[in-house]
C-alpha positions in Angstrom: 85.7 72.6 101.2 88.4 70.1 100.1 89.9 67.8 102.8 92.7 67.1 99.9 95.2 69.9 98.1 96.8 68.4 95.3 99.4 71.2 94.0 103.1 71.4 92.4 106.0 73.8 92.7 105.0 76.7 89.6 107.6 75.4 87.1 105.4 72.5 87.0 102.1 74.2 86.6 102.9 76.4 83.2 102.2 75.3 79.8 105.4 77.6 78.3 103.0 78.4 75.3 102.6 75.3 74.4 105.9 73.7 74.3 106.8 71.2 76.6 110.4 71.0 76.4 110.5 75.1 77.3 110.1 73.5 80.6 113.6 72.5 81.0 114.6 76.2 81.9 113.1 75.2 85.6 116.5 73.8 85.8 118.3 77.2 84.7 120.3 79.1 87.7 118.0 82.0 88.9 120.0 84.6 86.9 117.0 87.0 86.3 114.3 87.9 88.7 111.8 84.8 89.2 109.0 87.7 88.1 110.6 88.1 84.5 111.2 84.6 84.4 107.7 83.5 85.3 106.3 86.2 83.1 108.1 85.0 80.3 108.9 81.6 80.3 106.8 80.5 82.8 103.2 82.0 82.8 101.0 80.0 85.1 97.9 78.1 83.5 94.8 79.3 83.7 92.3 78.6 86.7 88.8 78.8 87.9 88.6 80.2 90.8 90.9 77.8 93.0 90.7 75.0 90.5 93.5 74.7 88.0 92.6 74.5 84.4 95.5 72.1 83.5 97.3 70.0 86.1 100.9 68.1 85.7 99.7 64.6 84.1 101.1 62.9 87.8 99.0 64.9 89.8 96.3 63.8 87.6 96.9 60.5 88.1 97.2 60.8 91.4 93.7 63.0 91.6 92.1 59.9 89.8 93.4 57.5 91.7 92.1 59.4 94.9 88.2 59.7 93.0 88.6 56.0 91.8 88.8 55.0 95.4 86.2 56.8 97.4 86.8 60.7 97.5 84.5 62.6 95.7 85.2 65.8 93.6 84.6 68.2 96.5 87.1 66.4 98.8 89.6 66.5 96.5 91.2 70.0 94.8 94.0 70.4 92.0 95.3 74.0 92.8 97.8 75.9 91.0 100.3 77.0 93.6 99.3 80.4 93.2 96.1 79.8 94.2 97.1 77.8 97.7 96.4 80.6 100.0 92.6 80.4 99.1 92.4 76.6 98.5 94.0 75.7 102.1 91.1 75.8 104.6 89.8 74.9 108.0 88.6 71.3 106.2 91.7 70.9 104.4 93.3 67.8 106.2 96.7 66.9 103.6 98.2 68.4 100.9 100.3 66.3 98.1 102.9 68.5 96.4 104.4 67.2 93.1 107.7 68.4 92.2 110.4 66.8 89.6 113.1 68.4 91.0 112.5 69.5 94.4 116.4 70.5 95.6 118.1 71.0 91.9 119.9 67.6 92.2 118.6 66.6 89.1 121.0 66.5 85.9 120.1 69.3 84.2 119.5 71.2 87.4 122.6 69.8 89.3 124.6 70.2 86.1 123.9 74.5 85.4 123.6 75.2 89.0 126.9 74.1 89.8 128.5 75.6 87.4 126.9 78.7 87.6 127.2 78.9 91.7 123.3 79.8 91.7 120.1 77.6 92.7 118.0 76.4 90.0 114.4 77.9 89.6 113.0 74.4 90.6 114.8 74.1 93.8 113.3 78.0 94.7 110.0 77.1 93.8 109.7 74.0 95.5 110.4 75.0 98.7 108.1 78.4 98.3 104.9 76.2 98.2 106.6 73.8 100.5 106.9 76.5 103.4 104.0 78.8 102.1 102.4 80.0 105.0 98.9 79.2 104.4 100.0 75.6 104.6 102.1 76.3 107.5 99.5 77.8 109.6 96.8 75.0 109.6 97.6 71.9 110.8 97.8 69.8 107.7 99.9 66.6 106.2 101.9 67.2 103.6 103.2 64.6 101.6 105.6 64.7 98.6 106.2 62.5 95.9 106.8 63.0 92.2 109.6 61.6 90.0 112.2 64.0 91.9 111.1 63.0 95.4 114.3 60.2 95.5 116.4 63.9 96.3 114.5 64.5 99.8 116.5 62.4 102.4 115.6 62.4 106.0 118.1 65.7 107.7 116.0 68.0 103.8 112.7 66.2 105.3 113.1 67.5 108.5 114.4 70.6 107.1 112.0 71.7 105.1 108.8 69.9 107.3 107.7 67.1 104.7 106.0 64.9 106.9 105.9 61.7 104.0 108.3 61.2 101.1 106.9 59.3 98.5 108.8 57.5 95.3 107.4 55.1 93.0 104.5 54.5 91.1 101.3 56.1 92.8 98.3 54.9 92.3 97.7 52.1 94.6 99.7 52.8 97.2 99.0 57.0 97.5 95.1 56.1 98.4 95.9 54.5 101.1 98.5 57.2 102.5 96.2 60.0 101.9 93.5 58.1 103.8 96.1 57.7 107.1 96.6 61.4 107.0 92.8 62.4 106.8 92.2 59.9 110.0 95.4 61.7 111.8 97.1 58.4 111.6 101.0 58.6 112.0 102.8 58.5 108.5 105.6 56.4 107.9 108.7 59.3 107.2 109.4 57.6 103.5 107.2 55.2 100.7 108.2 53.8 97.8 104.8 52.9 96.1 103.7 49.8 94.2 104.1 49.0 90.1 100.9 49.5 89.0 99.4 46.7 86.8 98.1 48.0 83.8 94.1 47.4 84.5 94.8 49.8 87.6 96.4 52.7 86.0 93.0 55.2 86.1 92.3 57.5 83.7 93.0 61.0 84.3 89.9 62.8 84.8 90.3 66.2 83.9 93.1 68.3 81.4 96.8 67.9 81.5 99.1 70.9 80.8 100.0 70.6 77.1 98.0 67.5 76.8 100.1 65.1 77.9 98.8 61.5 77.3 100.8 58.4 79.0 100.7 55.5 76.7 103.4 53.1 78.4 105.2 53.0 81.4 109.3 52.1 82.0 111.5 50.9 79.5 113.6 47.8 80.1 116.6 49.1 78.1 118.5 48.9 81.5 120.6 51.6 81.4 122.4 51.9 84.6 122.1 55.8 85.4 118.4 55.9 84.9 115.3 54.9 87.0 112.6 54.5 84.3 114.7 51.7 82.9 114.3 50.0 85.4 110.8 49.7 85.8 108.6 47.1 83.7 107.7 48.3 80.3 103.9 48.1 79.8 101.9 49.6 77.1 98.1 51.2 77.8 95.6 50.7 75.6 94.7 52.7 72.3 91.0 52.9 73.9 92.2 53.6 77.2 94.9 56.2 75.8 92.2 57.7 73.2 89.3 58.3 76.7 92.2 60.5 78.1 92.8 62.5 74.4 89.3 63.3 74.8 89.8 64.6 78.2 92.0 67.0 77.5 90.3 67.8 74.1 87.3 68.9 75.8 89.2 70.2 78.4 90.4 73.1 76.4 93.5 71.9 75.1 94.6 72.1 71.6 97.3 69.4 70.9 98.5 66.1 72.5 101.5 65.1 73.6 102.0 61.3 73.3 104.6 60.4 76.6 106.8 57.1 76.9 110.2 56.7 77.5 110.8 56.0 73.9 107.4 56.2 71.8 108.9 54.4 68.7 108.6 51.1 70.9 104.6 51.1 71.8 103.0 47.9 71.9 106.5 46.3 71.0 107.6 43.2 72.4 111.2 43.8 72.6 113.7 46.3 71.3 112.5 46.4 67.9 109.3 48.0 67.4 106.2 47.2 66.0 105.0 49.9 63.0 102.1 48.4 62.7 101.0 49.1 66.2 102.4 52.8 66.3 100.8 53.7 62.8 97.6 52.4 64.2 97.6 54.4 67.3 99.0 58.0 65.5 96.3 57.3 63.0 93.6 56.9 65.7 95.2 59.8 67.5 94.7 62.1 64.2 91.2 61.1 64.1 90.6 63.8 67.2 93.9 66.2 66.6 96.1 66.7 64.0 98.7 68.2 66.6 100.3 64.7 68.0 103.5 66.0 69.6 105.6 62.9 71.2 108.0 63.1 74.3 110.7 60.9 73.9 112.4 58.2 71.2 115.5 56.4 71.1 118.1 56.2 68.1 118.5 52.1 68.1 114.6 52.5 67.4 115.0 54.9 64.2 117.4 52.7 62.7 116.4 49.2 63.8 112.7 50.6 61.5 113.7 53.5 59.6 110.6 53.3 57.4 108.6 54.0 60.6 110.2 57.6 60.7 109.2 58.1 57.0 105.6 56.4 57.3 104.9 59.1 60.5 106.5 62.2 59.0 104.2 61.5 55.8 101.3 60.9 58.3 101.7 64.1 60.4 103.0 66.3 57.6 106.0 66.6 59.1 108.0 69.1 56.9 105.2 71.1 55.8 104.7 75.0 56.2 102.8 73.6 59.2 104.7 71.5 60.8 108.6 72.4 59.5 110.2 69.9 61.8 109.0 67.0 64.5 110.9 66.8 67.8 111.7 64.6 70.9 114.4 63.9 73.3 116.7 61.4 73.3 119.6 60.2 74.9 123.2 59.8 73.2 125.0 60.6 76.7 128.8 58.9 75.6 130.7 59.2 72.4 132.8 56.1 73.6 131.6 52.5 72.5 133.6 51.7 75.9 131.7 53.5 78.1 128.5 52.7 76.6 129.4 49.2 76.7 129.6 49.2 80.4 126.4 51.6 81.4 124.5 51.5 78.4 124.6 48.5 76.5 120.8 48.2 75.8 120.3 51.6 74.4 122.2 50.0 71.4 119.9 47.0 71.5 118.9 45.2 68.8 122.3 46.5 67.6 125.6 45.8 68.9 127.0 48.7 71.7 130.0 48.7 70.5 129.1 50.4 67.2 127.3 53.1 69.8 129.2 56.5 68.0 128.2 55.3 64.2 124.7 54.2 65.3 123.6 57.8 66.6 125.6 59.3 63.7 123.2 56.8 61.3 120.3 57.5 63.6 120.7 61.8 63.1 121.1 61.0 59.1 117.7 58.9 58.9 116.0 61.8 61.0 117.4 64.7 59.2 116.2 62.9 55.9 112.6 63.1 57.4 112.7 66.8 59.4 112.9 65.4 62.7 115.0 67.5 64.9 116.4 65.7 68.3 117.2 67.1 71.3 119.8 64.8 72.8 121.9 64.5 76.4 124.7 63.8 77.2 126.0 62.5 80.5 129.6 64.1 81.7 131.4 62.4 84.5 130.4 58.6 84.4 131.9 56.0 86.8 135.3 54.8 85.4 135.2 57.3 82.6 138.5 58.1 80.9 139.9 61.3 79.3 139.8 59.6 76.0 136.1 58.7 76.5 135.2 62.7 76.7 137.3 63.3 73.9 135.3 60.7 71.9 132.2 62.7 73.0 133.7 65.7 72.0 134.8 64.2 68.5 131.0 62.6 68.0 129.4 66.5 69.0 131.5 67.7 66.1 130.4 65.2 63.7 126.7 65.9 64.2 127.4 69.6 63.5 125.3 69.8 60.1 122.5 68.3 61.6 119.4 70.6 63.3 119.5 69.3 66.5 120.4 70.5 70.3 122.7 68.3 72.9 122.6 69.2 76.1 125.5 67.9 78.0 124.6 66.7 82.2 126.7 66.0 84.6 126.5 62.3 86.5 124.3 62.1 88.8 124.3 59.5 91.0 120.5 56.9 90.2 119.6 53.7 89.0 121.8 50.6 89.7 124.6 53.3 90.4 123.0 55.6 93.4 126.0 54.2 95.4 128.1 56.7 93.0 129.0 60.3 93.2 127.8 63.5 92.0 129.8 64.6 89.2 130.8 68.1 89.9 132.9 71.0 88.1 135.9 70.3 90.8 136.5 67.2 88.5 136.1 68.2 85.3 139.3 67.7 83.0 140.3 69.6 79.8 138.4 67.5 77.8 135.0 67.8 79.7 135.5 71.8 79.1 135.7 70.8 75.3 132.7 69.0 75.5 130.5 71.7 76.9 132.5 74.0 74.0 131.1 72.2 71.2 127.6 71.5 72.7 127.1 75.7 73.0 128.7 76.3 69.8 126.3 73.5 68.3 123.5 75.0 70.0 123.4 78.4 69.1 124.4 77.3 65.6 120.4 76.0 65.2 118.5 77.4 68.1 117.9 80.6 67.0 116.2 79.6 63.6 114.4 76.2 65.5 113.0 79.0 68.1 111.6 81.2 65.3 109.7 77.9 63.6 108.9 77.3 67.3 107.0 80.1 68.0 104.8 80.0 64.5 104.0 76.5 64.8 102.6 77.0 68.9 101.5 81.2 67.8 103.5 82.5 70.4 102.7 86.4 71.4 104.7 88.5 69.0 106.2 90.5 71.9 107.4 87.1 73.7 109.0 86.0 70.2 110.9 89.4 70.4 111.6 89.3 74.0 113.0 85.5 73.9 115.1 86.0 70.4 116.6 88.9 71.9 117.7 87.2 75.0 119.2 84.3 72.9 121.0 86.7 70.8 122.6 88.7 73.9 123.5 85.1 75.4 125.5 84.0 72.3 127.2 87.4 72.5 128.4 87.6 76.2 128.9 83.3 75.8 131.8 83.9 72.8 134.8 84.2 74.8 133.6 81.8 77.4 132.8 79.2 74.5 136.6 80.1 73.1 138.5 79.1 76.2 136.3 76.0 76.9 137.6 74.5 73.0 140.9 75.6 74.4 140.1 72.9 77.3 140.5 76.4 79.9 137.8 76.7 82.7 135.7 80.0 81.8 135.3 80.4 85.4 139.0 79.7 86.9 139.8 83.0 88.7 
């Protein structure tokens, strides 16, 4: 029997038939029943007994990490949280629960939560596996980390009985932690782990959900309200990132999905990227899969080597029956060249920040030209932002109208260089901020329902789920028209 659990909170153990960013309705408010929602948009993966098919790619990491020093396949389990009541025995000694939002604090979470009054499904899941009684009863560690673990502070540690918050990078320093808690050593109450030099990040050793491949870590564009700008930007290896294809491959899955903060950039040496490099390694990638889905780009990318959008859409087909349009997300978060100048100067980079509006405008032409389709952010409420700022945003939302694309606007929330700040919350929001969400729902539903329908073909989603999904869109635009009409008017929808 396993002396280690290895699980997540179930929005993060579903493969949402095959498209990753379906994942983002984790962060929804609860407003149906978490059974329709799970059965829906959130079927669980498949599993084998008590081992889970398809794992989240940082438990993965985290499970090779444990096998690379010491622990053997039988002391170590991947469950799906479904599955914990059987998994958690007598032997079992810790249990490491993944979770990227763990108390809805995260933007999108934070942002639809509040301004719905309801608790996101993340938050609700979390804290079932969290508190599931099969954990409860045995005497066990559990430990928590994942990229939402910063939201746990000491009074929601205690609260919810986390015995070891854990933050960082994982593989070197989560070994070590997991070994403390098998020898019943004390834990310290919070870990931030090591960077992980690139030699020691360990392949993943089994599937990930959707495929998800890493091929480079951080970003070093700086921005202020984000952490993985911060970190160092290193680039894995085509081998290395190819040995990890294969896994998943073999593993059942039936597409990758190539992950970096901004893909576009692999094996670059600065902000402008290197298309000879990220040729090489689609072209390698197509060698096992045609399906090469990617996670995230930026626009200062697109434009600073627009012939690298056109050299992978001719690659990939993108814009064939196939494969009708190619997606990612992206950030635009500020219309204003003055805010972006002081939080985001080196989005803009090789380019100059204060040409920020006309430089995502450029960057949505070049795409569109090619059929790729982002789906952008925007952030609402940050530090020293201006009324004329959100109406800049609001101006720059209408001027991307005719292109396919979704923007879903965030509020603030408080990470990075600026976690001294404050949550940015509906109590603050000014005319102009009501405007903003206005045009991103009107822009929205303008494309949404025909991307969905292309959606579903390209993954083969279950007729009856195409119906039942379509339908729901359909009665959301409906009951969301007067709402939409007083937030252009600048009016709160939900003032009483």
């Amino acid at each position: 029997m396993a002396k280690v659990i290895l699980t997540t909170d179930a929005t993060l153990m579903s493969e949402y038939d095959g498209n990753e960013f379906v994942g983002f309705a984790a962060c929804a408010p609860a407003l149906i029943p978490e059974w329709l929602y799970s059965k829906i948009l959130c079927p669980p993966v498949k599993s084998n007994g008590t081992v889970a098919a398809m794992a989240n790619c940082g438990t993965r990491k985290i499970e090779a990490a444990l096998l690379e020093n010491g622990l053997s396949e039988d002391d170590v389990l991947v469950v799906r949280p479904h599955d914990i009541r059987k998994a958690v025995t007598s032997e079992t000694r810790v249990v490491g629960i993944t979770s990227n939002d763990p108390l809805g604090l995260g933007p999108a979470s934070s942002t639809f939560s509040d301004l719905m009054d309801r608790r996101p499904y993340s938050a609700i899941f979390f804290e079932k596996i969290v508190r599931h009684p099969a954990i409860r009863k045995r005497n066990v560690r559990i430990i928590v980390g994942g990229p939402g673990a910063w939201q746990i502070d000491e009074k929601n540690r205690k609260r919810l009985g986390i015995d070891c918050v854990f933050t960082g990078e994982g593989e070197i320093t989560a070994p070590k932690l997991f070994d403390m808690a098998m020898n019943g050593n004390n834990l310290p109450r919070f870990v931030h782990g090591d960077v992980v030099p690139l030699d020691k990040i360990p392949n993943i050793k089994k599937p990930t959900i959707n495929g998800l491949v890493e091929i480079a870590r951080g970003c070093g564009r700086g921005c202020r309200f984000c952490n993985p700008t911060m970190l160092r930007f290193r680039c894995r290896p085509v081998p290395r990132i190819l040995e990890e294809i294969k896994v998943n491959l073999d593993g059942g899955c039936g597409s990758v999905l190539l992950h970096a903060e901004d893909v576009l950039r692999y094996k670059a040496k600065g902000a402008i990227p290197n298309p000879s490099e990220v040729i090489k390694l689609f072209r390698e990638v197509k060698k096992l899969t045609p399906r090469i889905g990617i996670s995230h780009f930026a626009f200062a990318s697109v434009l600073a080597k627009p012939k690298l959008i056109a050299d992978l859409s001719e690659l990939l087909g993108i814009g064939s029956k196939r494969t009708p349009w190619y997606s990612g997300q992206v950030g635009i978060e500020t219309g204003s060249a003055r805010l972006a100048k002081k939080h985001l100067r080196g989005k803009a980079m090789p380019f100059n920040v204060e040409r920020w509006p006309e430089l995502v405008k450029d960057a949505h032409s070049v795409l569109a030209e090619h059929h790729w389709v982002p789906c952008s952010t925007l952030i609402l409420g940050m530090p020293g932002e201006r009324a004329e700022d959100v109406e800049k945003t609001k101006d720059l939302v209408y001027d991307l109208r005719e292109y396919k694309s979704l923007i879903v606007p965030l509020f603030f929330v408080p990470i990075g260089t600026l976690n001294e700040s404050r949550f940015f919350r509906k109590e603050k929001m000014l005319p102009e901020h009501w405007k903003v969400l206005g045009a991103c729902m009107e822009h929205n539903f303008r494309w949404v329902y025909k991307m969905s329908d292309q959606s579903f073909k390209m993954v083969r989603t279950p007729f009856w789920k195409r119906v039942a999904i379509k339908g729901i869109i359909k009665i959301l635009e409906k009951k969301l028209k007067p709402y939409i009409m007083r937030m252009n008017e600048g009016i709160s929808p939900i003032a009483k």
